[in-house]
LUMKOL-675576 format. One record per residue (C-alpha): residue in three letters; x, y, z; residue number from 0. Coordinates in nm, 4 decimals. Layout:
<rs>
[ALA [X Y Z] NUM] ...
</rs>
This chain:
<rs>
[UNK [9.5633 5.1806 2.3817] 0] [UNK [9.2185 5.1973 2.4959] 1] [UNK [9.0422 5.5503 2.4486] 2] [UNK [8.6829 5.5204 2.6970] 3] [UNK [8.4070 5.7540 2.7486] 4] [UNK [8.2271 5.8433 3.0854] 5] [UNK [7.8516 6.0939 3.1205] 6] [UNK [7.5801 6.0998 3.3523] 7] [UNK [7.3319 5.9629 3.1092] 8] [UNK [7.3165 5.7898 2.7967] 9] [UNK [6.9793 5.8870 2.6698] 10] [UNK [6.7242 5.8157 2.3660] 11] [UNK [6.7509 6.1414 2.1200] 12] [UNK [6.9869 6.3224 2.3401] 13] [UNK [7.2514 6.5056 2.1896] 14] [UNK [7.5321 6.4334 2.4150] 15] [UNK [7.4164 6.0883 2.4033] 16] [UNK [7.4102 6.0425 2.0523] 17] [UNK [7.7482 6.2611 2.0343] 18] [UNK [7.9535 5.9591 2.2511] 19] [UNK [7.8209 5.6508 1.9998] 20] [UNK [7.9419 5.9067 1.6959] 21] [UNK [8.3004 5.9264 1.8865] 22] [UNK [8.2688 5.5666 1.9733] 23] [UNK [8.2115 5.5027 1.6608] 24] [UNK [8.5050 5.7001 1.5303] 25] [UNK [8.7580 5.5580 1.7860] 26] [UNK [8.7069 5.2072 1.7074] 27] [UNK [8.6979 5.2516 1.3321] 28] [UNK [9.0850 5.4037 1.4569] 29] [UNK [9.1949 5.0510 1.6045] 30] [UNK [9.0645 5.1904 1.9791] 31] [UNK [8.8859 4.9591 2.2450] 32] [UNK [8.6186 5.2153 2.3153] 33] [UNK [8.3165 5.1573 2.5634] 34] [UNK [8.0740 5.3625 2.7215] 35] [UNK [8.0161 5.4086 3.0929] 36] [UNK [7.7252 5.6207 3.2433] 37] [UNK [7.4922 5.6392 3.5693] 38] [UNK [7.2100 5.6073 3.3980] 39] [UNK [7.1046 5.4602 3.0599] 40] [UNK [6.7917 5.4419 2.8621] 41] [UNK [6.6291 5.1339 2.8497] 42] [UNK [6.6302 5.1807 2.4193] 43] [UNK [6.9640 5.1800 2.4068] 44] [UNK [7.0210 4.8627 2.6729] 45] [UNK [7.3680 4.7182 2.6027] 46] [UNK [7.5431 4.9955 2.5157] 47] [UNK [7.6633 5.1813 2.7989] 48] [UNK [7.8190 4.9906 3.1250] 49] [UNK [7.7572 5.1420 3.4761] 50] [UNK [8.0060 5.3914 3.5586] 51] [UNK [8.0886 5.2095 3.8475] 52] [UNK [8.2367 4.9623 3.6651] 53] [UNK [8.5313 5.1583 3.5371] 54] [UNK [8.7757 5.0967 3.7525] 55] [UNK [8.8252 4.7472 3.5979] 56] [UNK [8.9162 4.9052 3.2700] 57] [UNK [9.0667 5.1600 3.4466] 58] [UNK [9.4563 5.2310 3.3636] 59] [UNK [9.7681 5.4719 3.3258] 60] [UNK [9.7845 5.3735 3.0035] 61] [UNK [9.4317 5.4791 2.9149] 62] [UNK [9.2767 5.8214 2.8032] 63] [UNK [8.9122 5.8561 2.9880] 64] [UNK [8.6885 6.1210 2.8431] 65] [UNK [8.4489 6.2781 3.0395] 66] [UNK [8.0848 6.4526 2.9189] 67] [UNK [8.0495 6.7427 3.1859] 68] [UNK [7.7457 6.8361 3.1520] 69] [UNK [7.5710 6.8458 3.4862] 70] [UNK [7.7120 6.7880 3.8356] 71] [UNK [7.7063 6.4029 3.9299] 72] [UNK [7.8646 6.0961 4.1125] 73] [UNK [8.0430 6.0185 3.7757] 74] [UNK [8.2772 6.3117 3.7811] 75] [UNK [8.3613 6.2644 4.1183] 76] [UNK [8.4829 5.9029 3.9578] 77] [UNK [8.6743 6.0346 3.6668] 78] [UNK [8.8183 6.3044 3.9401] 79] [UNK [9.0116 6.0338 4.0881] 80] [UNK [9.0944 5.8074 3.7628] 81] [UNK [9.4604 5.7796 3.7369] 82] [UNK [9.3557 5.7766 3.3036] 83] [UNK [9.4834 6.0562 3.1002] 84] [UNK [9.1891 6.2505 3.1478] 85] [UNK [9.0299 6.4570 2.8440] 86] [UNK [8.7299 6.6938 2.9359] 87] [UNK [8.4291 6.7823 2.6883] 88] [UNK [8.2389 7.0603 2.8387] 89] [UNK [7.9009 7.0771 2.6828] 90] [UNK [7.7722 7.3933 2.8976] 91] [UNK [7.5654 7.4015 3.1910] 92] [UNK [7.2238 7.6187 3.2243] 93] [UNK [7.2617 7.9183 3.5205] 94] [UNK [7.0445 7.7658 3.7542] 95] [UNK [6.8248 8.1025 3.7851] 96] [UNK [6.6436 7.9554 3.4487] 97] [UNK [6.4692 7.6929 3.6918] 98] [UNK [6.4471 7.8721 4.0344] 99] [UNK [6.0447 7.9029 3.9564] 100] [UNK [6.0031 7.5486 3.8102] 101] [UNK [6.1900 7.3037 3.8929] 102] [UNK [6.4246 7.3570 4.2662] 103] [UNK [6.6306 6.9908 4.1644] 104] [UNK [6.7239 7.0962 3.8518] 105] [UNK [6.8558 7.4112 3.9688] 106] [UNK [7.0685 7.3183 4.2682] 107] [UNK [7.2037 7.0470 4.0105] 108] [UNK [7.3473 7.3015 3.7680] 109] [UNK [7.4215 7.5389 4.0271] 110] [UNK [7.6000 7.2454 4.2005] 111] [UNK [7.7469 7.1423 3.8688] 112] [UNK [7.9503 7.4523 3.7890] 113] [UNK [8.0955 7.4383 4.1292] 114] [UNK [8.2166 7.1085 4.0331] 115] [UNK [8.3799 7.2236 3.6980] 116] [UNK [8.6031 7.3918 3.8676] 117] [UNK [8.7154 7.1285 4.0649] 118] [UNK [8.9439 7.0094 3.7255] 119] [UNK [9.1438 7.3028 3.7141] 120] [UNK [9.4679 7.1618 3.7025] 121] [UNK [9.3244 6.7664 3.7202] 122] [UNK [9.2633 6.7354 3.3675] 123] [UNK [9.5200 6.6764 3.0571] 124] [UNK [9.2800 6.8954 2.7912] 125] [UNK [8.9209 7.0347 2.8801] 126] [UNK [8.7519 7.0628 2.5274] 127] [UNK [8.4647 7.2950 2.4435] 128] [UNK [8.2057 7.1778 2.2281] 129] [UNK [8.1918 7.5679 2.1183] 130] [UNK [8.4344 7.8686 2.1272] 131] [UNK [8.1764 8.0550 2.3760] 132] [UNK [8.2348 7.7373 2.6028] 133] [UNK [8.6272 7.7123 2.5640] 134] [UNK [8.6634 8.0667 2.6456] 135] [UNK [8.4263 8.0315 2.9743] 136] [UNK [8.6532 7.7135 3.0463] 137] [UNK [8.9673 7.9533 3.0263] 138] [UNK [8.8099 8.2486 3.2237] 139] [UNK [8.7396 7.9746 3.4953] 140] [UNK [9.1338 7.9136 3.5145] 141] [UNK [9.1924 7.6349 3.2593] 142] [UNK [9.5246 7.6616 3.0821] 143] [UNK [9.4825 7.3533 2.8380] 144] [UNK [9.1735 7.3687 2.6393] 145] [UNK [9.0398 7.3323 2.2838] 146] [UNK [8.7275 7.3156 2.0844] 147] [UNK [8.5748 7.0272 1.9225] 148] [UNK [8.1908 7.0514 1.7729] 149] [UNK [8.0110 6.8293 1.8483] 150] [UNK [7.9750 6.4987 1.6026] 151] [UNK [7.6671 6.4630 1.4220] 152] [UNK [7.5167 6.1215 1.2451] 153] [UNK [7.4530 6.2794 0.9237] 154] [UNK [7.3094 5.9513 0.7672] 155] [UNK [7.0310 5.9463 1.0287] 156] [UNK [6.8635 6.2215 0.8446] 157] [UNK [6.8110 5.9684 0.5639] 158] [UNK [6.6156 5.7927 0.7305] 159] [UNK [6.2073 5.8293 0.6015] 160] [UNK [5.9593 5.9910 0.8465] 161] [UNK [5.6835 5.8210 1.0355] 162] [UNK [5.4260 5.8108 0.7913] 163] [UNK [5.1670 5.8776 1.0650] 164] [UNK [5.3197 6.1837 1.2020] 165] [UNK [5.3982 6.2843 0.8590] 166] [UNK [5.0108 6.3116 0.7789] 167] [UNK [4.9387 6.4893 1.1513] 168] [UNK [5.1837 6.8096 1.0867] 169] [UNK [5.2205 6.7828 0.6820] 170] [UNK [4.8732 6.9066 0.6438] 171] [UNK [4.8639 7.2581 0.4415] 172] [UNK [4.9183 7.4951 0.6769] 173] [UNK [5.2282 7.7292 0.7143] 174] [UNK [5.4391 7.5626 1.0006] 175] [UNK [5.6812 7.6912 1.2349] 176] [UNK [5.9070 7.4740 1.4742] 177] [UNK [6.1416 7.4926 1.7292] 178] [UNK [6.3062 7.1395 1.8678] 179] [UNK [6.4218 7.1164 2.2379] 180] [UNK [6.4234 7.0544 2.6044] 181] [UNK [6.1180 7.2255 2.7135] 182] [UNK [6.2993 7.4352 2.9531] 183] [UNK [6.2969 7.7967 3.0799] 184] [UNK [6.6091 7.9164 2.8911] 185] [UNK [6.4985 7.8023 2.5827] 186] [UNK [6.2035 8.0619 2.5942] 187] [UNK [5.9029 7.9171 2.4200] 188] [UNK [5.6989 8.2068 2.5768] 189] [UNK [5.8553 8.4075 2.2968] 190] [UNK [5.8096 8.1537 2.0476] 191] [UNK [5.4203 8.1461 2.1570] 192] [UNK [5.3938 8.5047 2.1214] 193] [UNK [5.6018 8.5280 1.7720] 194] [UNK [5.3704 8.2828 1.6435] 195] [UNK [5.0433 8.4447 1.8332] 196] [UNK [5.0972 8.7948 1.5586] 197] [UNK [5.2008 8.5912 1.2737] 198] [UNK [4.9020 8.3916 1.2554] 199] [UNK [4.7141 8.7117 1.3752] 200] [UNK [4.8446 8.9481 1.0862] 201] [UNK [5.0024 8.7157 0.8259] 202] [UNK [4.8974 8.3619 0.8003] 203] [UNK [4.5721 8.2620 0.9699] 204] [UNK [4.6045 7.9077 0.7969] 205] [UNK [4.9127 7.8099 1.0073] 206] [UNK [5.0619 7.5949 1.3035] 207] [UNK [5.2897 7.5973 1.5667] 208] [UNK [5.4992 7.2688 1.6567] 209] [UNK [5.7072 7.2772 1.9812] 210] [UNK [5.8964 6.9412 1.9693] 211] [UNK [6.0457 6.8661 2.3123] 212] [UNK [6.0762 6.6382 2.6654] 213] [UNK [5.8863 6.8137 2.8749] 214] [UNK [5.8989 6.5458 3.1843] 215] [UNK [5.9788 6.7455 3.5495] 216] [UNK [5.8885 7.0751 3.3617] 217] [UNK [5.5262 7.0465 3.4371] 218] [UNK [5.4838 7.3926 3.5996] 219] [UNK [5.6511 7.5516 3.3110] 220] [UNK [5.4543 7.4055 3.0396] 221] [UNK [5.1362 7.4637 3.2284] 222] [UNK [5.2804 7.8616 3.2285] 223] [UNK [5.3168 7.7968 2.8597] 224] [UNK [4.9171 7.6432 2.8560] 225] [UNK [4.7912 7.9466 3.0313] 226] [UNK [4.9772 8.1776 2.8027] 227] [UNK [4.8362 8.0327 2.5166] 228] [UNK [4.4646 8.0035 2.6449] 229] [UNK [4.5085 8.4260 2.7254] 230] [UNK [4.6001 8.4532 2.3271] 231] [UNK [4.2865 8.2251 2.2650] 232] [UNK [4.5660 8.0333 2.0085] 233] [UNK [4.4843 7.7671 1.8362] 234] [UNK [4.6986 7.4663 1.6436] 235] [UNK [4.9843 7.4869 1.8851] 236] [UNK [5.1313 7.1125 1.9189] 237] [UNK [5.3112 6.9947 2.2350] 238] [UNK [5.5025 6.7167 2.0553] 239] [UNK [5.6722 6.5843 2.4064] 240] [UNK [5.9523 6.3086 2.4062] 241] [UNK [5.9092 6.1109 2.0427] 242] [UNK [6.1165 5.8745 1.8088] 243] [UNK [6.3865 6.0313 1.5482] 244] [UNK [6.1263 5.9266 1.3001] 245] [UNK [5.8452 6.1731 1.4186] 246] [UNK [6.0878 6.4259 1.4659] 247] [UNK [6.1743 6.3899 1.1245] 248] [UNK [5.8352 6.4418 1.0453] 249] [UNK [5.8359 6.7462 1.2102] 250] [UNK [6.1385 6.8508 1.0385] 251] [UNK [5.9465 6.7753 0.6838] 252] [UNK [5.6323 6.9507 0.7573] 253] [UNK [5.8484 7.2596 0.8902] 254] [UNK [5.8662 7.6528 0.6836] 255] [UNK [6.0604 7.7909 0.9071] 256] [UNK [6.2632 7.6779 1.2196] 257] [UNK [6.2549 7.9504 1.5022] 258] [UNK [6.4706 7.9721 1.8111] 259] [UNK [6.4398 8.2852 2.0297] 260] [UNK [6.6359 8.0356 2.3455] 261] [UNK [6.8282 8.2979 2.5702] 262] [UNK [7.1252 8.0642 2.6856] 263] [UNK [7.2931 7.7901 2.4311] 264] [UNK [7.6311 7.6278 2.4725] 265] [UNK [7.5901 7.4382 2.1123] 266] [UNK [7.2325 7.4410 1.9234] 267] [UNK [7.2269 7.0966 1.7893] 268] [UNK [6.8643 7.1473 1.6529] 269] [UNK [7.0312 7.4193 1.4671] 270] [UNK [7.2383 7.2100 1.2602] 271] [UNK [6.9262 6.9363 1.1910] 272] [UNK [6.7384 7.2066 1.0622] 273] [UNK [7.0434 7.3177 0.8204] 274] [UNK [7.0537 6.9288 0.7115] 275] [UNK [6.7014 6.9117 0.6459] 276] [UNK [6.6875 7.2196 0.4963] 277] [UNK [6.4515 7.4189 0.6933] 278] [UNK [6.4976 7.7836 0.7418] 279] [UNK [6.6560 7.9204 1.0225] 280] [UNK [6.5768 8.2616 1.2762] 281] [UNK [6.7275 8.2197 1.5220] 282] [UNK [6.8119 8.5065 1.8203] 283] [UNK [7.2040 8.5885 1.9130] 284] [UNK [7.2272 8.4258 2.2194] 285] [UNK [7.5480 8.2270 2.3408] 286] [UNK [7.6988 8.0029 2.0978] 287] [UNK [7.4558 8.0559 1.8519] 288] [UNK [7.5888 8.2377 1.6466] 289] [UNK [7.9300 8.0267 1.6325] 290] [UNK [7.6333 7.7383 1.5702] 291] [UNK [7.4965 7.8769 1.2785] 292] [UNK [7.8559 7.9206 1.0983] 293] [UNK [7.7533 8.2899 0.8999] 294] [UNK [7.4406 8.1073 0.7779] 295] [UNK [7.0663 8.1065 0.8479] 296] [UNK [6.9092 8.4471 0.9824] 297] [UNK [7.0630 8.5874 1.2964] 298] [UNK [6.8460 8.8340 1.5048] 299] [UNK [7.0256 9.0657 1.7031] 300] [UNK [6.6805 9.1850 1.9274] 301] [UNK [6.3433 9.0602 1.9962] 302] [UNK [6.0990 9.2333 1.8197] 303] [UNK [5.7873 8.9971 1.7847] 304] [UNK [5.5923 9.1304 1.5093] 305] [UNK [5.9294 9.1968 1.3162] 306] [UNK [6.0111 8.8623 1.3879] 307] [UNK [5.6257 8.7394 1.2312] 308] [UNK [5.6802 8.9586 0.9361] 309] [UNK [6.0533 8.7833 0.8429] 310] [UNK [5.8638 8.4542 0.9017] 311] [UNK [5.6109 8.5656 0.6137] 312] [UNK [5.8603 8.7056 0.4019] 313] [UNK [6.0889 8.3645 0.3786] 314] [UNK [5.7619 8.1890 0.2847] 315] [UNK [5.6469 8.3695 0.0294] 316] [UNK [5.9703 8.5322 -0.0668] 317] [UNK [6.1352 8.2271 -0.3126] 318] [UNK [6.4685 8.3839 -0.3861] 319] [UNK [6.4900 8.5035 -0.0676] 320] [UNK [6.4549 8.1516 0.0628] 321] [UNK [6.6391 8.0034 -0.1657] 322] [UNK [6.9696 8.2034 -0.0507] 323] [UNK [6.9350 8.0793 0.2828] 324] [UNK [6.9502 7.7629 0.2291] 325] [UNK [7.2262 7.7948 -0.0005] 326] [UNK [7.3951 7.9417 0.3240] 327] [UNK [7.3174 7.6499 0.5295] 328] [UNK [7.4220 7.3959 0.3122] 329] [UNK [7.7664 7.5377 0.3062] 330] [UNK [7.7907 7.6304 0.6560] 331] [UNK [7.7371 7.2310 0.7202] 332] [UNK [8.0402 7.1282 0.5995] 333] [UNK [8.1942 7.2589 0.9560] 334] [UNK [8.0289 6.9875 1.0936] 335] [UNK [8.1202 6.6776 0.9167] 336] [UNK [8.2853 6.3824 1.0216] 337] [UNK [8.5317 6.3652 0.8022] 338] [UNK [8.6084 6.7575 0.9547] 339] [UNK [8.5519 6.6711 1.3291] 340] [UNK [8.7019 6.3186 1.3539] 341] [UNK [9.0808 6.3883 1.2380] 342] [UNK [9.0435 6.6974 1.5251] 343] [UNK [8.9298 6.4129 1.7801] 344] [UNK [9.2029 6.2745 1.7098] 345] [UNK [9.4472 6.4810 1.6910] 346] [UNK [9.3509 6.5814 2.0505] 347] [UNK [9.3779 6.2260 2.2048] 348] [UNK [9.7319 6.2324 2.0351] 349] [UNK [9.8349 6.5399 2.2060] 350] [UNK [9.7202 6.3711 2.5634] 351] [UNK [9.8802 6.0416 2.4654] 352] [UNK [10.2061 6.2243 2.3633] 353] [UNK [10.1946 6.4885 2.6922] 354] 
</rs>
């Protein structure tokens, strides 16, 4: 039995990406042949992923193909016609009104891309949400078969030491707030600029703001995001861009408080780093994130800036208070380990095998 995975991409730091080597990694400790097989793949990771093209000489009845939709593209047209079992995880696609303004190829891909999903109704053995808000948007689109499966995380990574360089950039004193992510319209860093704008204003003069995130074909929104901070006349706001898991984990380290304020999320991966790495959590009720954040962290129900800069202050400065959030987060982690996601994997690629 040979269990394979198809995506677009298989990219440096990116989730999904580093979602498919967990599973691969889980399938073959199982006794499964397991390979890769993607349109495109990051020269770092060279040797891991075979061109999707290339699939139909693996290709078999006997097989089970999963697919990572995440994005319309040639490769789902490919696993479309795969006579494989066919398993589906669905990791969310942005509305395409997020990009209208900044980027016209992104947006005709995801509007084009949740067309396609629906293409699978009825073509697919299981369709698997990497969140309860995705399953159910998979089942209001007509799916009958579907499931939820988080989405495997490397814990062990996060043992990994820090770049000492970055380490001595962002670990320098001041009160820090961070948000990791796609620089990207949904995510709403305007709101994270602003936050940040009345808590260094009112609270914490002696503070920074680190956005870590690619920002590549997003050029007109981060120069919106440049502007923006030039009219607040901010200062120590750090554009981290595309960077190694080592800097980020710098980034993590030097971090008080991790704030999202993102308006559309199908998972919230940087979520779940922050809860490793035990870094405080605000976060705003959007999608899956409160699913994400398992009961844990601090969930904001509005936007309220300067309410928002005053909780910031209060979880510095406030031990105790502190204290019992992390205690949340730590136990809300156990959700996501492997030892929790990889017998469900499993279990699922049983129930295809079986019928």
């Amino acid at each position: 039995m040979e269990v394979h995975q198809l995506a677009t991409s298989l990219t440096y730091g990116d989730a999904i990406s580093d979602e498919m080597l967990e599973i691969q990694t889980v399938l073959r400790a199982h006794g499964f042949k397991s390979e890769i097989f993607t349109r495109f793949c990051d020269p770092r990771l060279a040797g891991l992923a075979h061109d999707f093209r290339e699939y139909w000489r693996y290709s078999s009845k006997n097989n089970v193909a999963i697919f990572h939709f995440s994005i319309g593209s040639p490769v789902s047209r490919l696993f479309f016609r795969l006579p494989d079992k066919k398993i589906m995880i669905y990791h969310n696609i942005t509305p395409h009104e997020y990009f209208i303004d900044y980027h016209r190829i992104l947006a005709r891909e995801c509007y084009k891309g949740r067309l396609e999903i629906k293409l699978f109704i009825d073509k697919v053995d299981l369709v698997l949400g990497d969140s309860e808000f995705n399953r159910q948007e998979l089942e209001a689109l007509g799916y009958r078969r579907t499931g939820v499966l988080p989405i495997l995380i490397n814990f062990k990574k996060f043992e990994t030491p820090p770049d000492p360089i970055a380490k001595k950039i962002y670990d320098n004193g001041r009160r820090t707030i961070l948000f990791v992510g796609r620089l990207i319209p949904n995510k709403k860093y305007e709101d994270i600029i602003k936050v940040y704008a009345l808590y260094r204003r009112y609270f914490e003069p002696k503070s920074q703001l680190i956005l870590a995130g690619d920002h590549r074909g997003l050029e007109r929104y981060l120069a919106s995001l440049f502007d923006l901070i030039d009219r607040l006349k901010l200062q120590d706001v750090h554009f981290t861009g595309h960077i190694p898991f080592s800097e980020l984990r710098a980034c993590y380290e030097a971090a008080d408080v991790f704030l999202s304020l993102s308006e559309h999320e199908g998972f919230g991966v940087p979520l779940i780093e922050s809860f490793i790495q035990d870094v405080p959590v605000v976060a705003f009720k959007a999608g899956a994130v409160a699913e994400t954040m398992n009961g844990a962290g601090i969930l904001l129900q509005r936007k309220d800036f300067l309410s928002i800069a005053a909780l910031i202050d209060l979880i510095i400065k406030d031990e105790k208070f502190r204290d019992r959030i992390l205690e949340s987060q730590r136990k809300a982690l156990d959700k996501y380990r492997r030892e929790r996601i990889a017998p469900l994997l499993l279990n699922y690629i049983d129930q295809v095998i079986k019928g």
